[in-house]
DOMARFI-919587 format. One record per residue (C-alpha): residue number from 1; residue in one letter; x, y, z. Coordinates in Angstrom, 1 decimal. Last residue first. Layout:
BEGIN
[NUM,A,[X,Y,Z]]
...
***
This chain:
BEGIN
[272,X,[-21.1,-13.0,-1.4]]
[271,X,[-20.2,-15.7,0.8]]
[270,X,[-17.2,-17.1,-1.1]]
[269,X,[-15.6,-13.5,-0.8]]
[268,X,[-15.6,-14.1,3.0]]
[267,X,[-14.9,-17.9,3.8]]
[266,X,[-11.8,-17.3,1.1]]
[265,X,[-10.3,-14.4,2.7]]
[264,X,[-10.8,-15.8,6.0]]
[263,X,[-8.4,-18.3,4.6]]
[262,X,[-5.9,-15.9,3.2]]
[261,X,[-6.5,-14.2,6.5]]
[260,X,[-5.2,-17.4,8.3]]
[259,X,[-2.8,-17.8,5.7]]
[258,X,[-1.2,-15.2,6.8]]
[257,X,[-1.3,-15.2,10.1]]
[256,X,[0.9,-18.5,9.8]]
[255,X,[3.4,-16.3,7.5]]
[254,X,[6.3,-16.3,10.0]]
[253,X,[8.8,-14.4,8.5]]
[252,X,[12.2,-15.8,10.5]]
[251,X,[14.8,-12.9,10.5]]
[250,X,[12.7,-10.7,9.6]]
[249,X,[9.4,-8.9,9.8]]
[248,X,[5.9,-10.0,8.7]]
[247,X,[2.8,-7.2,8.7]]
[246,X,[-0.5,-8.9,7.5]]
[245,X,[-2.2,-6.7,5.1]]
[244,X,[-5.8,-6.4,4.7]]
[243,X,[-7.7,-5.4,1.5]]
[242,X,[-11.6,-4.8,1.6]]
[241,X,[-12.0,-2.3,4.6]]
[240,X,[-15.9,-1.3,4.0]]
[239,X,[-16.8,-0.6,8.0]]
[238,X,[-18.6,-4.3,8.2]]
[237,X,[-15.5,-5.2,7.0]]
[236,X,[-13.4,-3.4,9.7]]
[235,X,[-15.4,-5.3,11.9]]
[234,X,[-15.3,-8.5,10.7]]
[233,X,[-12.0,-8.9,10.1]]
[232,X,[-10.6,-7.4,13.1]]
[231,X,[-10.1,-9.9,16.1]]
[230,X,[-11.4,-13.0,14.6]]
[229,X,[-9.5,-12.4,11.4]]
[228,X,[-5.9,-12.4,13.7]]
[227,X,[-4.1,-9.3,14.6]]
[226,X,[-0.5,-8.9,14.1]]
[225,X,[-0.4,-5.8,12.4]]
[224,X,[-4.2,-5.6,10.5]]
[223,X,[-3.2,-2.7,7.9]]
[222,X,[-5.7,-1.3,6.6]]
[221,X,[-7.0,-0.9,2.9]]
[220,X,[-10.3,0.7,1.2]]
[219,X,[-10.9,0.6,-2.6]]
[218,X,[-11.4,3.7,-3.9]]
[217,X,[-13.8,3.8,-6.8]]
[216,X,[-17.1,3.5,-5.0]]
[215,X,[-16.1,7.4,-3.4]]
[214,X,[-17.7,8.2,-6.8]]
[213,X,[-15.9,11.3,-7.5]]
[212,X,[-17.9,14.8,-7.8]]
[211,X,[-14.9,17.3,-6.5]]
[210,X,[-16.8,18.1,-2.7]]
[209,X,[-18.1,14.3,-2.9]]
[208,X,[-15.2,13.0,-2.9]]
[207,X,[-13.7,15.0,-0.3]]
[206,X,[-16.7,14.1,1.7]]
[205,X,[-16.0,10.4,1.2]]
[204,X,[-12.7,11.0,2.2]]
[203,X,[-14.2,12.6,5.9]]
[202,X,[-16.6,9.5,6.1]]
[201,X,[-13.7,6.9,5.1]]
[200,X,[-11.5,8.5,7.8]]
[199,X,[-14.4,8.3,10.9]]
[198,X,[-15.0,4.8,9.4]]
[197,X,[-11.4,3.5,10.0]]
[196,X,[-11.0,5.0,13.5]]
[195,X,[-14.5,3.2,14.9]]
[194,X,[-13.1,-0.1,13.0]]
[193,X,[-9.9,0.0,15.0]]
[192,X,[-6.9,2.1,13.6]]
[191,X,[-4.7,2.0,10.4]]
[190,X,[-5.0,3.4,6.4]]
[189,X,[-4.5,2.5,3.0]]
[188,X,[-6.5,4.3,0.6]]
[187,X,[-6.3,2.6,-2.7]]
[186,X,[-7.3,4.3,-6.4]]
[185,X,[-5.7,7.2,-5.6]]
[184,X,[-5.4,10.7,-7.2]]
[183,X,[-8.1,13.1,-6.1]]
[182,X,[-9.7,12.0,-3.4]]
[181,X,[-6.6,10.2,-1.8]]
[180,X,[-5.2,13.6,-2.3]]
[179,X,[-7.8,15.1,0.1]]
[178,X,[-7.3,12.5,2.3]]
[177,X,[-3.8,13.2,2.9]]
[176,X,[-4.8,17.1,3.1]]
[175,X,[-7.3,18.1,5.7]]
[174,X,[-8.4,14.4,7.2]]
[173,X,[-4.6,12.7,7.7]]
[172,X,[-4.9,9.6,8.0]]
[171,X,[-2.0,8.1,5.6]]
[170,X,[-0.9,5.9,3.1]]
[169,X,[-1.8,6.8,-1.0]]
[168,X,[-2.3,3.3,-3.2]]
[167,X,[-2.3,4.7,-6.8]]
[166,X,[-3.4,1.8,-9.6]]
[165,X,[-1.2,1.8,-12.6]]
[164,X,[-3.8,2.5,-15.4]]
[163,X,[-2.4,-0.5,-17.6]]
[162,X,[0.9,-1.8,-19.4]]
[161,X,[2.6,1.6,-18.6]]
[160,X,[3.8,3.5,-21.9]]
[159,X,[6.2,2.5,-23.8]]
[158,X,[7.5,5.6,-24.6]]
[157,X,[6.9,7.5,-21.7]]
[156,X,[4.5,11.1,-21.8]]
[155,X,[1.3,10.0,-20.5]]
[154,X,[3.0,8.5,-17.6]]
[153,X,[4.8,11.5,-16.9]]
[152,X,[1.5,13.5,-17.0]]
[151,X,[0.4,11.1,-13.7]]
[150,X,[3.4,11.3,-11.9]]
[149,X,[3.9,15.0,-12.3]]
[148,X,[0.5,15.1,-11.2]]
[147,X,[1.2,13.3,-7.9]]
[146,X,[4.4,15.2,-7.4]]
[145,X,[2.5,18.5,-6.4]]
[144,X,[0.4,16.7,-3.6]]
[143,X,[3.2,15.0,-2.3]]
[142,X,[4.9,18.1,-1.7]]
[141,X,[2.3,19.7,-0.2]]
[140,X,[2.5,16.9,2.3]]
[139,X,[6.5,17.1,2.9]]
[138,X,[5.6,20.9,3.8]]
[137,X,[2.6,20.3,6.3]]
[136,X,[5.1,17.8,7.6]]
[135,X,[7.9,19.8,8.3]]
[134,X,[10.9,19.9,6.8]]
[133,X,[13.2,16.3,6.6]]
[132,X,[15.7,17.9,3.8]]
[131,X,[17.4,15.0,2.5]]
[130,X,[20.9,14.0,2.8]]
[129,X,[20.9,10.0,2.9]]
[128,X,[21.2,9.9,6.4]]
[127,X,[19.2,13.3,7.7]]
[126,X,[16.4,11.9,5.7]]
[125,X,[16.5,8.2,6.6]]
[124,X,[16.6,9.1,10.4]]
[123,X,[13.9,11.6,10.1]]
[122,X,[11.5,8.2,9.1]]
[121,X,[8.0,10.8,8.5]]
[120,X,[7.2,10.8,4.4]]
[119,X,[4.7,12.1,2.3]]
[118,X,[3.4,8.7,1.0]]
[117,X,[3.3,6.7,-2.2]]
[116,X,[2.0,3.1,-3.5]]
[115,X,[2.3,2.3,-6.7]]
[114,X,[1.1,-1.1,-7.5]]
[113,X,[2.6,-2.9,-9.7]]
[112,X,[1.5,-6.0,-11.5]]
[111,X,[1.6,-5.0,-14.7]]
[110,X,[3.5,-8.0,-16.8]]
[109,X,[5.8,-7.6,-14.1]]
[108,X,[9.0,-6.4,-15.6]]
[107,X,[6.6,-3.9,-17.6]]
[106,X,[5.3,-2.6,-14.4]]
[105,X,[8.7,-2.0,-13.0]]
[104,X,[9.4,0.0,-16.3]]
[103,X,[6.4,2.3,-15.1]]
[102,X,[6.9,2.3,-11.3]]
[101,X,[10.6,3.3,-12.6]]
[100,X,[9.7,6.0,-15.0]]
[99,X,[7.0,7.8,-12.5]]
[98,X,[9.9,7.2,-10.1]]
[97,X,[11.9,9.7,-11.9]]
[96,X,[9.5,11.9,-13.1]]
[95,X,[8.7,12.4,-9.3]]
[94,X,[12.4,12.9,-8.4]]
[93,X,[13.3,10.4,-5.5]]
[92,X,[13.3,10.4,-1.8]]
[91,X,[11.0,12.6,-0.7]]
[90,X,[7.7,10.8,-2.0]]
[89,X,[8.3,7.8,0.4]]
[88,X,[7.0,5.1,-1.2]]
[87,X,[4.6,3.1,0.8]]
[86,X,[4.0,0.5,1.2]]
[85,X,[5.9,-0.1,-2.1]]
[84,X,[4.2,-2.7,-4.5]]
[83,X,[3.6,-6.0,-5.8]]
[82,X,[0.9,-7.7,-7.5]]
[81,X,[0.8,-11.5,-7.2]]
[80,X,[0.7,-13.7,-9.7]]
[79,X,[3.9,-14.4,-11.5]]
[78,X,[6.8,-14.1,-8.7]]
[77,X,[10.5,-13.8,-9.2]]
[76,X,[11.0,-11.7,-11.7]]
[75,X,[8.7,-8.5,-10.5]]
[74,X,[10.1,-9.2,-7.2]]
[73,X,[13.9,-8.3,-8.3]]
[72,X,[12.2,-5.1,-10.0]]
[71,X,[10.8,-4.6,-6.5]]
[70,X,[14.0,-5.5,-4.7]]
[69,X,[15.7,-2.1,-6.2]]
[68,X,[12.5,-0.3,-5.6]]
[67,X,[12.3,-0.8,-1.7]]
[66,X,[16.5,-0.7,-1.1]]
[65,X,[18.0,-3.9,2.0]]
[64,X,[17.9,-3.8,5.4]]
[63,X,[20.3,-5.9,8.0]]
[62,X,[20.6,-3.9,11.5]]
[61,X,[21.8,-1.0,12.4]]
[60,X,[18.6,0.1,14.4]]
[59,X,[18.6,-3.6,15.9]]
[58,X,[14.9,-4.5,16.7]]
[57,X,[12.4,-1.9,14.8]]
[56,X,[12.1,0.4,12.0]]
[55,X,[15.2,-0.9,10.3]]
[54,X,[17.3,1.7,7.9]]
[53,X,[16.9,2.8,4.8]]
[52,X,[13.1,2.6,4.3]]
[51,X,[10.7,2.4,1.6]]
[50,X,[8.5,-0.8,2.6]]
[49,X,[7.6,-4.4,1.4]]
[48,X,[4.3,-5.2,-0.5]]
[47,X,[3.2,-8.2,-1.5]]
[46,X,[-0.2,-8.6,-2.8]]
[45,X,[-3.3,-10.8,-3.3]]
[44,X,[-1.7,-13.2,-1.2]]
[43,X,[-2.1,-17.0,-2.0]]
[42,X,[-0.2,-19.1,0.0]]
[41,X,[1.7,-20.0,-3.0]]
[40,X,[2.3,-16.3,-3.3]]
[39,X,[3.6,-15.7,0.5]]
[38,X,[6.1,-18.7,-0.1]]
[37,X,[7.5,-16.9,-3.1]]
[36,X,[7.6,-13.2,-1.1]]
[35,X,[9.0,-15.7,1.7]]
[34,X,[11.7,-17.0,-0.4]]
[33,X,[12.9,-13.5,-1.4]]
[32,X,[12.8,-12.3,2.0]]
[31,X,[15.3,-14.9,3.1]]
[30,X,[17.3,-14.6,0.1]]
[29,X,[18.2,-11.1,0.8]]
[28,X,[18.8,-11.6,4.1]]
[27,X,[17.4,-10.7,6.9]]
[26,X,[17.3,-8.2,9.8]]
[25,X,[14.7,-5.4,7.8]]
[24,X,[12.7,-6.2,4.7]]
[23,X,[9.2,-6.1,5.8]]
[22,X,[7.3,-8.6,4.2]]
[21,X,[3.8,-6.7,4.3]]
[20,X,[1.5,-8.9,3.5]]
[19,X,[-1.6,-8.2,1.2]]
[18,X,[-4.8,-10.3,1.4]]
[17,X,[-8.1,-9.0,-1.1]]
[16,X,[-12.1,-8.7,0.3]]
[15,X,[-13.9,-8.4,-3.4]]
[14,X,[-14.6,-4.2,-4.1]]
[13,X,[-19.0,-3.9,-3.7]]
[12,X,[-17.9,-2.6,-0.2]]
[11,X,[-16.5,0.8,-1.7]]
[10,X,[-20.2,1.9,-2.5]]
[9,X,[-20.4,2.7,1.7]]
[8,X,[-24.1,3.5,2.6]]
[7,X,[-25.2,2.2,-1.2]]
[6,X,[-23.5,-1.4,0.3]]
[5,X,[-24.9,-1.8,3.6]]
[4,X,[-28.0,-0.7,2.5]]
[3,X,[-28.0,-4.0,-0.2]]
[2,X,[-26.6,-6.1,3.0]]
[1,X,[-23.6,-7.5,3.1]]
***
């Protein structure tokens, strides 16, 4: 990059980093937990499944297994890779509460979680397990109230967390998701084209710069789908995008994409 390239967006000085979303829908439990392996030896620089009750895709009723549950499981079975929720659904537990378990998860991990939250949006999972689905202005301000009760719990625990647990927020939206992102995360993760991406670092940079943060301290995610380094990497590079998850569901978890990127990865950070 060039040196303009980098005091125009601060955020590009972060190393590129692969993260691969193994989804954990139509398989079983075994079957994910060899891929999360599989993914490591690869070389991911984070696994991350989802927070979901049901499947998002293929058989609605299918095979799906608890986010934070298989986290702790993760914690054990891996040793390098950091691990996280993308994302956590703030709805579906007490803030203290999952303050407690990002915290002992943590522990398990030798502090490799990453806690990564979201307002919410799968009405089926809501109106399942008996939560109130709202609105989304409402499930938003929510979000923005449990993200300080997250933070004083910390403070409060006894051990504390290993290390600063690094916030991932999801979500686009300019007037309030981004305006948390501002003030809580260390990660934005986001999704769009290049053109999309740098439209949503602009307006977080401006909420940044409206409560005097460095927008250089958020590192910038997106999630790449199916999409190969060829088609995106370069261009939501150029845009400051420095972590790029690969999306894998079940049954088979292909992780050829994967190490694609993992490659890229490589060709990229060995540049700079």
């Amino acid at each position: 990059m060039t040196s303009t390239e980098s005091t125009a967006r601060p955020y590009s000085a972060f190393p590129v980093r692969i993260g691969v979303q193994v989804q954990p829908q139509h398989a079983e439990y075994a079957d994910i937990r060899r891929t999360v392996a599989a993914a490591e030896e690869i070389g991911v620089d984070v696994a991350f499944n989802w927070d979901h009750f049901y499947p998002l895709s293929g058989e609605p009723d299918g095979l799906h297994f608890e986010a934070w549950t298989m986290l702790a499981a993760w914690a054990e079975a891996t040793e390098r890779v950091e691990i996280g929720a993308l994302v956590t659904c703030n709805s579906y537990r007490n803030p203290d509460l999952l303050a407690d378990m990002a915290r002992t998860v943590d522990h398990i991990s030798d502090g490799r979680l990453i806690l990564g939250i979201g307002s919410g949006w799968f009405q089926r999972d809501y109106d399942e397990y008996g939560y109130e689905f709202g609105t989304a202005g409402g499930r938003l301000d929510a979000l923005g109230e449990a993200l300080p009760r997250i933070e004083q719990r910390w403070t409060k625990l006894n051990p504390k967390p290993t290390r600063d647990i690094p916030v991932l927020i999801g979500g686009g939206g300019e007037k309030k998701t981004l305006k948390l992102v501002a003030q809580h995360a260390n990660i934005w993760h986001g999704f769009g084209d290049a053109e999309t991406i740098a439209h949503k670092h602009d307006v977080l940079d401006g909420h940044c710069k409206t409560i005097g943060r460095d927008p250089g301290e958020i590192e910038r995610s997106a999630g790449v789908g199916d999409k190969t380094p060829e088609e995106l990497g370069k261009s939501l590079l150029d845009v400051g995008t420095r972590l790029f998850t690969i999306s894998t569901s079940g049954p088979d978890y292909d992780l050829g994409l994967v190490r694609d990127w993992v490659a890229w990865r490589d060709e990229v950070n060995g540049q700079v």
